[in-house]
FIVEXKOL-802431 format. One line per field, with one value per residue (C-alpha): residue in one letter; x, y, z. Coordinates in pm, whole numbers. Layout:
<recs>
lumfi <- (A,...) $
X <- (X,...) $
Y <- (Y,...) $
Z <- (Z,...) $
</recs>
This chain:
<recs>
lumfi <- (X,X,X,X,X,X,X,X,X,X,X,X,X,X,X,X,X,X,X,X,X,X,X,X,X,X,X,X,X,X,X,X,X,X,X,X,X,X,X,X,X,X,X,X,X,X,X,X,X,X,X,X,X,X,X,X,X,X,X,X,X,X,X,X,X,X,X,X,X,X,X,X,X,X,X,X,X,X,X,X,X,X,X,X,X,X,X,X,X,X,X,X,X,X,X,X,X,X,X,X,X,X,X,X,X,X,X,X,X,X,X,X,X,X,X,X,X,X,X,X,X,X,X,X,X,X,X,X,X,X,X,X,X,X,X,X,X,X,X,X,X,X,X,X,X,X,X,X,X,X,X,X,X,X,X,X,X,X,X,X,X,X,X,X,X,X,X,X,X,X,X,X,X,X,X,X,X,X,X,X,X,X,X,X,X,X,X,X,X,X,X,X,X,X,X,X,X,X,X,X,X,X,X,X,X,X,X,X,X,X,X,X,X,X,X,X,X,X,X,X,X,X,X,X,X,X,X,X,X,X,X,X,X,X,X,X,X,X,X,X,X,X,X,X,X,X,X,X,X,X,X,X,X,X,X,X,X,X,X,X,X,X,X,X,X,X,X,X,X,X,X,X,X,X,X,X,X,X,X,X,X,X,X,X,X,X,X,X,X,X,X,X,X,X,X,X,X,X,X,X,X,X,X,X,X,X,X,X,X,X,X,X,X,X,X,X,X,X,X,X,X,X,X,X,X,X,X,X,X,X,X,X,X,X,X,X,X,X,X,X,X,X,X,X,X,X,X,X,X,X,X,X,X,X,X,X,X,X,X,X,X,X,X,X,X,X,X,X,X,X,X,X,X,X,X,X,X,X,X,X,X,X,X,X,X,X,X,X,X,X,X,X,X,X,X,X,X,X,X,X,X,X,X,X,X,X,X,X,X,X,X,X,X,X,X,X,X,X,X,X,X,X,X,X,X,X,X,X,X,X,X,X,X,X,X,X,X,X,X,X,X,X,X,X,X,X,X,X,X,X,X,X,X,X,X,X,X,X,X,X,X,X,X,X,X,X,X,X,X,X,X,X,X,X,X,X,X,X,X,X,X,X,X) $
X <- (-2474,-2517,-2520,-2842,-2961,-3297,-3603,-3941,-4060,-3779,-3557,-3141,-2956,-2615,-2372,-2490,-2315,-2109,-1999,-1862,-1704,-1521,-1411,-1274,-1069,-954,-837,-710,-495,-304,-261,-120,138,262,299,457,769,729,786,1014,1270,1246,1609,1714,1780,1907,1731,1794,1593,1333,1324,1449,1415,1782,1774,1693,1290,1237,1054,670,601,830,587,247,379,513,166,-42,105,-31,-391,-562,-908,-913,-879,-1105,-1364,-1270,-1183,-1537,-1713,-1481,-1579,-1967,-1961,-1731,-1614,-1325,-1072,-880,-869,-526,-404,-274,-61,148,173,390,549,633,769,979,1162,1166,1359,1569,1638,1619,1631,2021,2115,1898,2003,2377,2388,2232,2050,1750,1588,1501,1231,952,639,299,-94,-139,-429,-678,-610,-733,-1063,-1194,-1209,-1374,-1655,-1729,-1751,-2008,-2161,-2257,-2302,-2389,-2073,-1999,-1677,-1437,-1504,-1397,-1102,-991,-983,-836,-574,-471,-469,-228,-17,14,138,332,515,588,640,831,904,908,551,473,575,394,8,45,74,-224,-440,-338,-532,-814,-792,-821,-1092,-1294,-1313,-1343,-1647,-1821,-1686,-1851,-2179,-2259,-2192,-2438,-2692,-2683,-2711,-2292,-2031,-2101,-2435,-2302,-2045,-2336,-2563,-2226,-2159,-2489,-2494,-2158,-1989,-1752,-1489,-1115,-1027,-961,-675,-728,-430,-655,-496,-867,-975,-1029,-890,-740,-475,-168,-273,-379,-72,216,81,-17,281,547,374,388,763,803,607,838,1133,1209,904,1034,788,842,1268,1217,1105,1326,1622,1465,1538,1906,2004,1905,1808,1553,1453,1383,1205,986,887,788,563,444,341,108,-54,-91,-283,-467,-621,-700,-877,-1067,-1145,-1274,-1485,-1658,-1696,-1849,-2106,-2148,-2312,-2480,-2674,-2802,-2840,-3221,-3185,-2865,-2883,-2715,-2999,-3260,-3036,-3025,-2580,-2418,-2150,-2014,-1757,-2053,-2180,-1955,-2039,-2437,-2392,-2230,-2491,-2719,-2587,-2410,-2605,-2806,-2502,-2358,-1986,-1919,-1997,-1760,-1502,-1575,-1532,-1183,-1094,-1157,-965,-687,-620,-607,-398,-136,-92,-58,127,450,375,409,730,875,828,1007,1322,1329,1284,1602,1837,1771,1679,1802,2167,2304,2220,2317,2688,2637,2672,2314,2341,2102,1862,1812,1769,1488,1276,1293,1146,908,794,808,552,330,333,271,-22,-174,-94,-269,-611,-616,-594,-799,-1097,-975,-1034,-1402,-1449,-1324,-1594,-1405,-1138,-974,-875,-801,-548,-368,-317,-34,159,168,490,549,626,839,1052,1035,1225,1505,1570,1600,1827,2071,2084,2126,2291,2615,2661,2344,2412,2199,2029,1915,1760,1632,1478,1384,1162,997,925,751,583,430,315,134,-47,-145,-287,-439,-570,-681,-955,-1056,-1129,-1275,-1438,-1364,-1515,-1574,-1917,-2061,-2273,-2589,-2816,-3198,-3418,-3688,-3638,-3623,-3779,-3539,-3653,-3321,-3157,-3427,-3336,-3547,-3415,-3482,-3205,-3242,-3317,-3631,-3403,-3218,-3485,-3630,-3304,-3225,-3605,-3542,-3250) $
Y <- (-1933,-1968,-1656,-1574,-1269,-1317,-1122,-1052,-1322,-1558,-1529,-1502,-1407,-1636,-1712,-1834,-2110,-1844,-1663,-2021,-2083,-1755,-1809,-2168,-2033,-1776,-2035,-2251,-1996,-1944,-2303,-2352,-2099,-2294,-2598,-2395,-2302,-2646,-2820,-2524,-2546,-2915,-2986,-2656,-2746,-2450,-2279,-1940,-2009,-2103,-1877,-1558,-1653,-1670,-1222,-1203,-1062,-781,-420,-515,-879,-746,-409,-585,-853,-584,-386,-697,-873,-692,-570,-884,-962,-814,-480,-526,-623,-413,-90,13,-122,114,424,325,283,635,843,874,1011,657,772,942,685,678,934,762,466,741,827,513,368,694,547,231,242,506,430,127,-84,20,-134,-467,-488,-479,-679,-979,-1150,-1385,-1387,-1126,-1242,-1474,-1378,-1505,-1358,-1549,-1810,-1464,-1370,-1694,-1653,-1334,-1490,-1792,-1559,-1394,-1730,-1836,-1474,-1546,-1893,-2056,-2261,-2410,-2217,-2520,-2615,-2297,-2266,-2643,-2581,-2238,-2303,-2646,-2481,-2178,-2439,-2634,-2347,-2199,-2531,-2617,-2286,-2128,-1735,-1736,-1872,-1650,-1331,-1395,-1548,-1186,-1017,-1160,-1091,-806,-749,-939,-676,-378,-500,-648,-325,-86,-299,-242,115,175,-14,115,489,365,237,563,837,892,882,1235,1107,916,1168,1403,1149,1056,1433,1515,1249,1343,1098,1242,1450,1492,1746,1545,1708,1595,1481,1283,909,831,929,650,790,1146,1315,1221,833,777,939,983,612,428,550,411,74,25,173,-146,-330,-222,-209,-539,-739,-1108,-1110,-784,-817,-1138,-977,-686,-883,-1113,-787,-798,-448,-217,94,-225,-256,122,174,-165,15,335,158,-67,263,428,61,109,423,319,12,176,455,231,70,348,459,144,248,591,409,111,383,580,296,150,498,456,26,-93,-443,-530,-340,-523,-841,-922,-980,-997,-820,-499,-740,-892,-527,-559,-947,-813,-502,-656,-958,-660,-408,-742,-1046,-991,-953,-1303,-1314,-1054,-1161,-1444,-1169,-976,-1293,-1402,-1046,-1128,-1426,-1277,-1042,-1312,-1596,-1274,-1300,-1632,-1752,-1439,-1557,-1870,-1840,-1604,-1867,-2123,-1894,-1786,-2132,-2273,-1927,-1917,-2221,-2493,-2408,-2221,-2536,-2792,-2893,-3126,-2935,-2875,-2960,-2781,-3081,-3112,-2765,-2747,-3053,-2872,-2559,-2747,-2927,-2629,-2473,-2724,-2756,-2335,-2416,-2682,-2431,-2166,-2349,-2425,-2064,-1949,-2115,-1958,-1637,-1679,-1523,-1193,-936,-665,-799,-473,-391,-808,-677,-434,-664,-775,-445,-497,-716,-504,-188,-316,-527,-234,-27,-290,-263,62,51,-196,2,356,357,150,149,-28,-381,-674,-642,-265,-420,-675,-460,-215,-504,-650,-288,-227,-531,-445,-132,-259,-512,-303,-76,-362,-580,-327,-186,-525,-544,-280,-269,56,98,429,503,413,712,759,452,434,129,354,309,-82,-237,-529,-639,-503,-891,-1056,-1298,-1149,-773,-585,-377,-105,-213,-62,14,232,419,470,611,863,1036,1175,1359) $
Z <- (5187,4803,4654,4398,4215,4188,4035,4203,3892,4074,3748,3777,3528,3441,3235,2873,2666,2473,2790,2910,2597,2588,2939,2853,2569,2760,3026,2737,2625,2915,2943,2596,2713,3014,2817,2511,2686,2880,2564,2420,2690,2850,2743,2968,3321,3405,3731,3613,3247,3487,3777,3570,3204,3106,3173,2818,2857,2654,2797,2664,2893,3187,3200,3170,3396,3679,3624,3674,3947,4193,4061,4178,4133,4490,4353,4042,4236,4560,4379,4249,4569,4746,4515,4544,4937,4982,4764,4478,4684,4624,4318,4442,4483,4103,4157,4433,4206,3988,4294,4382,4052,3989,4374,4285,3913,3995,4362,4455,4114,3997,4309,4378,3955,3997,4262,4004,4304,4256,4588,4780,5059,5128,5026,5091,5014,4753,4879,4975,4596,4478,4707,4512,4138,4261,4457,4157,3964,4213,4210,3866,3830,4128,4127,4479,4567,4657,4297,4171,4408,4341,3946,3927,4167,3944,3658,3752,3958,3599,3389,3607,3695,3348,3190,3436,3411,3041,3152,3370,3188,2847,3069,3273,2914,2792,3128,3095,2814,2941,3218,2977,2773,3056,3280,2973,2785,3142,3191,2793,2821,3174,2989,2709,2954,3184,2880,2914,3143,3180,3323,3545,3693,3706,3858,4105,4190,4308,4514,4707,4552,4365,4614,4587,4855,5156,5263,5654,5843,6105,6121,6185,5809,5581,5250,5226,5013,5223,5303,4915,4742,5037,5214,4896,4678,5038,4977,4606,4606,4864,4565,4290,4491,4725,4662,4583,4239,4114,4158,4026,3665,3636,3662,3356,3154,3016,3125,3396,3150,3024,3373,3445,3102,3168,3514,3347,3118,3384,3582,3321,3288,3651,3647,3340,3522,3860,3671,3439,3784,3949,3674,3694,4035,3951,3680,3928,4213,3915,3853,4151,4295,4386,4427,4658,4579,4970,5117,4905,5005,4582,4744,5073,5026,4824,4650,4502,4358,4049,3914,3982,3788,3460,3430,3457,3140,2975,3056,2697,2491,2443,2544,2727,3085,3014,2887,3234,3425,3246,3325,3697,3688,3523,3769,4042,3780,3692,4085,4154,3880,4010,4365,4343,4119,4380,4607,4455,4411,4767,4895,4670,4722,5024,5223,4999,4875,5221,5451,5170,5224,4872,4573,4387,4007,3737,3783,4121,4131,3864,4070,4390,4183,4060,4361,4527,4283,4343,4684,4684,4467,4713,4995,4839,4778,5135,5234,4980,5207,5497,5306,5246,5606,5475,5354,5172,4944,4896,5278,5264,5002,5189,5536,5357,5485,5846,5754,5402,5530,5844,5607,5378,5616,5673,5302,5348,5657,5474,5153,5280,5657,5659,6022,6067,6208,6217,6560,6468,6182,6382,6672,6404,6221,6512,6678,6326,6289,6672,6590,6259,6477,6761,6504,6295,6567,6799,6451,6472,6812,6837,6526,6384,6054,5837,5795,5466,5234,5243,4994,4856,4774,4697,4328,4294,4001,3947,3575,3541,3632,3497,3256,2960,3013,2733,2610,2872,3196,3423,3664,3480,3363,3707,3849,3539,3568,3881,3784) $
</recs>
């Protein structure tokens, strides 16, 4: 069903030229980038200039890469649904992100470093990533989502496949940016709109929103203190720490301290982004206090809330819905584009060169990359329609750990217990992997869900998405009076 924000007039608000024309550049940049270092480095065959960039990355594109790669458009457009549906006790989870990168540089990354490895395991979410830029595409456009999903996932599979890690590194340091700007120009004119962030923590508070105190050890709880920061910070140290993409760029650092001090800085870009995110979050509820756009069916689902809100406080300032938009897409490209170079390593370390008794020259090696790329690409548009049945991106984000934290463990096992053997880690895998699913499976089944807080429509007076808002929208105005 085609997605439309529509007025009580029968007006929508979309994208103007300008916002498509800063998008395009935005997507022409990282293109020029792939086919930069494609041009730069076509006389080097060498796999490890392509899979690890020669080790000679400095600290600024290895941080913003390792901070990106895993804030998908999944999380920018799943974290501030989450904080207007519940509360801001996710925000904790920022502080096991510190946590977890303190583990992961000073515990885990001397040794994966030393050991000067290129693979570590297979990896594969990569197609659900690609789903959540192309809904909010069609959120606020009306593009059919196959198109979206066909053109996005070409043109990552493009750069990534000519450019390579040098590629990879330098797109994920400019989406990061896109990331910053995007989520702080909505954070800023949401403030403006509302009478202050201030307002809108006010307006937030009353309204039980904001609440940090969830100290409850009931498995049963959706967010508290010890899932966010003790949970959360165990599954970004297995981020940081053995994740095929993330190992992948701190060994294209020249020297471990470069490594650990790229991981530092990649943390506080970490919390930086999730707070900007959940701020959105706080002036995203603020907002529609009085007016929840799902219960006045204006979207279908919460990861629609955010692409509704910005045409709503940007869609009259020419450019920067297309900004917001390349932000989304960045986060999503950022992941792809390390995915799908992961992917290419693991498959040649370790399926290619152990089972081939013929010796593997520099070129071979750099066509089966490359083929491999593509083919992850092509893979990864298929799933990315099998996606579209999901209805919260951020928990689709986080199904990734039923076989993260089991392989997690056998890291750990191998690293810090020599007398393990292969079979414990074996048994040890698939008894975790069991568990996961039990627990997984058996929410699904029996569709266990948190309840959602309490929502108005009593306020609605949508000239706020009408397409010839004036600067301050009714809505707006209706929801600050009562306070």
């Amino acid at each position: 069903m085609e997605t439309s924000y529509s007025t009580q007039t029968g007006e929508a608000k979309t994208l103007g030229v300008v916002d498509f024309a800063v998008f395009g550049c935005t997507l022409s940049v990282m293109l020029f980038i792939g086919l930069y270092f494609a041009f730069k480095n076509k006389k080097d065959q060498d796999p490890a200039e392509y899979l690890v960039a020669g080790r000679s990355m400095g600290v600024l594109p290895v941080s913003l890469s390792l901070a990106v790669t895993f804030l998908s458009s999944m999380t920018l457009l799943g974290l501030p649904a989450e904080i207007y549906n519940y509360t801001t006790m996710f925000w904790w989870l920022a502080l096991g992100m510190v946590l977890a990168v303190a583990g992961a540089a000073h515990v885990f990354n001397p040794v994966l470093y030393n050991i000067g490895i290129t693979s570590v395991y297979e990896i594969f979410y990569m197609g659900t990533v690609l789903y959540a830029p192309a809904l909010a595409l069609k959120a606020v456009t009306g593009m059919e989502l196959w198109v979206s999903i066909v053109t996005i996932g070409c043109l990552v599979t493009v750069y990534t496949t000519l450019g390579g890690m040098k590629a990879v590194l330098w797109t994920d340091s400019f989406q990061a940016g896109l990331m910053v700007v995007g989520l702080l120009s909505v954070v800023i004119q949401g403030s403006v709109v509302l009478g202050g962030f201030d307002r809108a923590w006010q307006i937030a508070s009353t309204n039980s929103r904001i609440y940090f105190d969830n100290f409850s050890v009931d498995p049963g709880t959706r967010v508290s203190v010890w899932s966010a920061v003790v949970g959360g910070g165990i599954m970004w140290m297995s981020f940081y720490s053995v994740n095929q993409c993330q190992v992948q760029r701190l060994i294209a650092c020249p020297t471990q301290k470069k490594a650990q001090i790229a991981m530092w800085c990649s943390g506080a870009q970490l919390v930086l982004i999730v707070s900007l995110c959940c701020m959105v979050g706080v002036v995203l509820f603020a907002f529609y206090k009085d007016c929840d756009p799902l219960q006045y069916n204006l979207v279908s689902t919460t990861d629609e809330l955010l692409p509704l809100f910005v045409m709503d406080i940007l869609g009259h300032l020419p450019g920067l819905p297309g900004l917001f938009l390349s932000c989304i897409f960045s986060g999503s490209l950022s992941t792809l584009s390390s995915g799908m170079n992961a992917v290419s390593a693991v498959v040649l370390q370790d399926y290619i060169r152990p089972f081939c008794s013929c010796n593997i020259n520099n070129f071979t090696a750099s066509v089966i990359t490359k083929v491999t790329t593509v083919t992850c690409g092509a893979l990864c548009i298929g799933i990315a329609f099998l996606a579209s049945g999901i209805n919260n991106l951020l928990e689709l984000s986080y199904i990734t750990n039923v076989i993260d934290g089991p392989a997690f463990g056998v890291f750990i096992l191998g690293m810090f217990f020599p007398c393990a053997n292969h079979w414990g880690a074996l048994c040890g895998y698939i008894s975790g992997i069991t568990v996961m699913l039990w627990i997984a499976v058996g929410a699904f089944i029996h569709d266990i869900t948190s309840p959602l807080s309490q929502f108005s429509v009593q306020g609605c007076n949508w000239n706020a998405t009408n397409s010839t808002m004036p600067t301050t929208p009714t809505l707006v105005a209706n929801n600050t009076a009562e306070q």
